[in-house]
N, C-alpha and C positions, 0 to 999 in steps of 0.2 A: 516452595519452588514455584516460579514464575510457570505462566502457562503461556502457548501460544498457539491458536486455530490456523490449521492451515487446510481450506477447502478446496477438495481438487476435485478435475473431473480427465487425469491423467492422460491430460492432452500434453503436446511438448510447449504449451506456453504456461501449462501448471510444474511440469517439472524442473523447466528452466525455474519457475521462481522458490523453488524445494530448497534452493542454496541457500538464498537469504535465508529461508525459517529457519536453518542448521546452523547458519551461520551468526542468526543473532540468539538459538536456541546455546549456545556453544557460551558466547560472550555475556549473557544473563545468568547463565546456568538454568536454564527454562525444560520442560517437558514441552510436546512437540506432538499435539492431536489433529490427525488427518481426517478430513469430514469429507466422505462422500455421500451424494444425496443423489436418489433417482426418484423416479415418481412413474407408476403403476398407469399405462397406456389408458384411455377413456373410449372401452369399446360397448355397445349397444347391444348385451347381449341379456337384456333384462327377462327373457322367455327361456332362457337355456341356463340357468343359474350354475348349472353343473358345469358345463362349459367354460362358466366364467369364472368359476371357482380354479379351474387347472390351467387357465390363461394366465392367472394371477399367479399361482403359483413356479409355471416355468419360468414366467418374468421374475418374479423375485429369486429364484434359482441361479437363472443366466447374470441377471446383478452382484449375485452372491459370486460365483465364479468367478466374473470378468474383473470383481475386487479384491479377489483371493489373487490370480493372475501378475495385478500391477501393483498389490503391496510391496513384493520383491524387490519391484525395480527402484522404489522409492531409497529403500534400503542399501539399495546398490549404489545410489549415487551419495547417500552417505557415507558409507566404506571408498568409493575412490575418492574421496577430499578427507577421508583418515578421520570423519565423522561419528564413527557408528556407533560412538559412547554415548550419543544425546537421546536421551530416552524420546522414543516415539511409541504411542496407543492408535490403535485405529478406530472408527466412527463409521460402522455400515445404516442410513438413517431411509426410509422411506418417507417423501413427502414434498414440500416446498423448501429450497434449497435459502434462500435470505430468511424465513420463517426458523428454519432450527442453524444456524449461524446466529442469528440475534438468541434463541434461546438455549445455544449452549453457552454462546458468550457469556450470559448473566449467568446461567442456573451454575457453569464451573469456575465462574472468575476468571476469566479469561483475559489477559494483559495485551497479546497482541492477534492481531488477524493478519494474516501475510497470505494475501492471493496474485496470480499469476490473469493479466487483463488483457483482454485483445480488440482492436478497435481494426476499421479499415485501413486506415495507413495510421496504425501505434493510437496517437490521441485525439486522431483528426475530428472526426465529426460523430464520434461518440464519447468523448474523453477520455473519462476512466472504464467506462460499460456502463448501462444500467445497475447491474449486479453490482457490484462493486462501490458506486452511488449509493445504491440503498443504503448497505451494509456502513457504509461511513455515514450515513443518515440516523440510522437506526442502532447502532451499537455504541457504547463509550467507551471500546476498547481503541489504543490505536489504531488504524491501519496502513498496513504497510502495501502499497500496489507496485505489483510488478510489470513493466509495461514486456510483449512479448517482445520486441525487440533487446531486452537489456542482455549484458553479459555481465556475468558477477564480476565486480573491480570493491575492493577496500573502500569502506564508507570513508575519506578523509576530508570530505569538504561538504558541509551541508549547510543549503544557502536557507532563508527564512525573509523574505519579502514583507515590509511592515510600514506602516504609518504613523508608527511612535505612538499610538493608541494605548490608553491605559492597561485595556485588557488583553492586550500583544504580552503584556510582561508573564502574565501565567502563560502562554503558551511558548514563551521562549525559555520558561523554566524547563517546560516538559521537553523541549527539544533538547536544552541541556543536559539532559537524563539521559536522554538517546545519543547525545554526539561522546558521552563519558563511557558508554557503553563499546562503542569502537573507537575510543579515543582519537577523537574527530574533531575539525573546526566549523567555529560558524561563522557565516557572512548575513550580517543582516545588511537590506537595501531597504531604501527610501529613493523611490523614485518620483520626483516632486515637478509640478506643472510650475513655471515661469509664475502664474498666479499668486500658488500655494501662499501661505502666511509663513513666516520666520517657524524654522521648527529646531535652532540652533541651540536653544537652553534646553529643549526636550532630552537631544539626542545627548549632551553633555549630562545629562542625569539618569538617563541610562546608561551610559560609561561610567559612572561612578555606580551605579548597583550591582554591575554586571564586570567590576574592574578587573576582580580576580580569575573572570573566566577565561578561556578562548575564544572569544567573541572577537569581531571586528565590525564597526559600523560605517557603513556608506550610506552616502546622498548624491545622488546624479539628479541636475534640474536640466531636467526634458520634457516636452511634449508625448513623444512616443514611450511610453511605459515599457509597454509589451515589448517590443524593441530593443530597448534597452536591456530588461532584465535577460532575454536569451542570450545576446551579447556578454553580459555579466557571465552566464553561466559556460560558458562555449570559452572565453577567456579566464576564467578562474578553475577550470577542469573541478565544475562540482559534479557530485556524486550521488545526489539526494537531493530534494527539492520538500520542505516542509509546509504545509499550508493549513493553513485553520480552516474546518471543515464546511466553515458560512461561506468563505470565500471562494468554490470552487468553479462558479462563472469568472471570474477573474482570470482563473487560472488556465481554463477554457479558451478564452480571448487570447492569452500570449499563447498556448499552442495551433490554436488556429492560423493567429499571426507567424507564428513559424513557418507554417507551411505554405502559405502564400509570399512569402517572401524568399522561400525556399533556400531556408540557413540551412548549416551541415546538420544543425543541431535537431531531433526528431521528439524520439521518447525513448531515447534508450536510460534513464536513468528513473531509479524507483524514487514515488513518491510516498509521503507519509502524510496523513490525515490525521490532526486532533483536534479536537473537542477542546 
């Protein structure tokens, strides 16, 4: 059985993203480990060891509680989407929170990480978070980001942004994994500068490897990139945005570009991160 990390810290932009983990928990047939982490206040209380001993402890107490608490409600929003078959374990951890996300990941084999991300306005000027950067840094599991603004809508279009690059082809494999999984389409773009070189025999030989898929390939030759592709994505009603995890200044620039240009388009649609 597939696995997938879902860390929360049972705020409403971790729970909004609780759907997706069920939802692609559901369509994998995956179990569904929820990871809360705290970390143990740093108080100065080296002369009163006794003191610090029962500090420590009501803290870890009140952690204990307030995760007893919001397990329920987790499980509640399973049962109202008619969920509550997909097996879920819970995960009470003290310590660094991307510290045991990278080593649950490895130490359970862990397939996806599905977190719920908050930025000032969605991706403005933090993108994905810190958090969540790392964790796509540091783990080779997928990840799947939830921006807080998103509402759960059917994965049916997932766009994949490429340069015809050799090593694009494994990661459009792995997307294909994930677009069969909610039986889904993909759009890949090539958004090519007036300069660019001829890349017209490339993209005919990916259409011939990729024939039998659902795939569609474009090339729009423009200047403005970033531009472009929100455009693409705001007229194709995609649903998912895939990006290779080197790339995520890139992907940085066309949401910044969003919001200075002030399209309708923000960050309400989840991104996926791979390796």
């Amino acid at each position: 059985m597939k696995k997938i990390l879902f860390p929360t810290d049972f705020s409403d932009v971790s729970k909004n993203a609780f759907l997706y983990a069920l939802r692609l928990a559901k369509n994998i047939n995956a179990e569904i480990i929820t990871l809360h982490v705290y970390d143990i206040p740093q108080i100065n209380l080296i002369d009163v060891p006794v003191q610090l001993f029962e500090i420590y402890e009501v803290t870890e107490l009140s952690q204990f509680e307030n995760y007893k608490h919001h397990i329920p409600m987790l499980r509640a929003i399973a049962e109202k989407h008619h969920l509550e078959h997909v097996k879920i374990s819970n995960v009470l951890v003290q310590g660094d929170l991307i510290t045991n996300i990278v080593k649950i990941s490895k130490d359970d084999q862990i397939d996806y990480v599905v977190m719920g991300t908050k930025g000032a306005t969605g991706l403005a000027s933090t993108f994905l978070g810190s958090v969540t950067t790392k964790v796509m840094n540091e783990t080779k599991a997928v990840v799947l980001a939830i921006p807080e603004n998103c509402k759960y809508q059917p994965i049916k279009k997932i766009l994949f942004t490429t340069q015809y690059k050799t090593e694009d082809i494994a990661i459009l494999n792995k997307i294909l994994t994930l677009a069969k999984v909610f039986h889904s389409h993909i759009d890949c773009l090539y958004v090519k500068k007036e300069e660019s070189e001829d890349t017209q025999s490339v993209v005919e030989a990916w259409k011939k490897i990729f024939s039998s898929e659902s795939v569609d390939f474009h090339t729009i030759e423009s200047s403005d990139v970033e531009g472009i592709i929100l455009k693409f994505i705001e007229l194709h009603k995609v649903n998912l945005l895939a990006m290779h995890v080197h790339h995520r200044g890139f992907f940085e620039r066309v949401f910044h570009v969003s919001l200075s240009k002030k399209l309708t388009f923000h960050s309400d649609i989840p991104i996926v991160a791979l390796h």
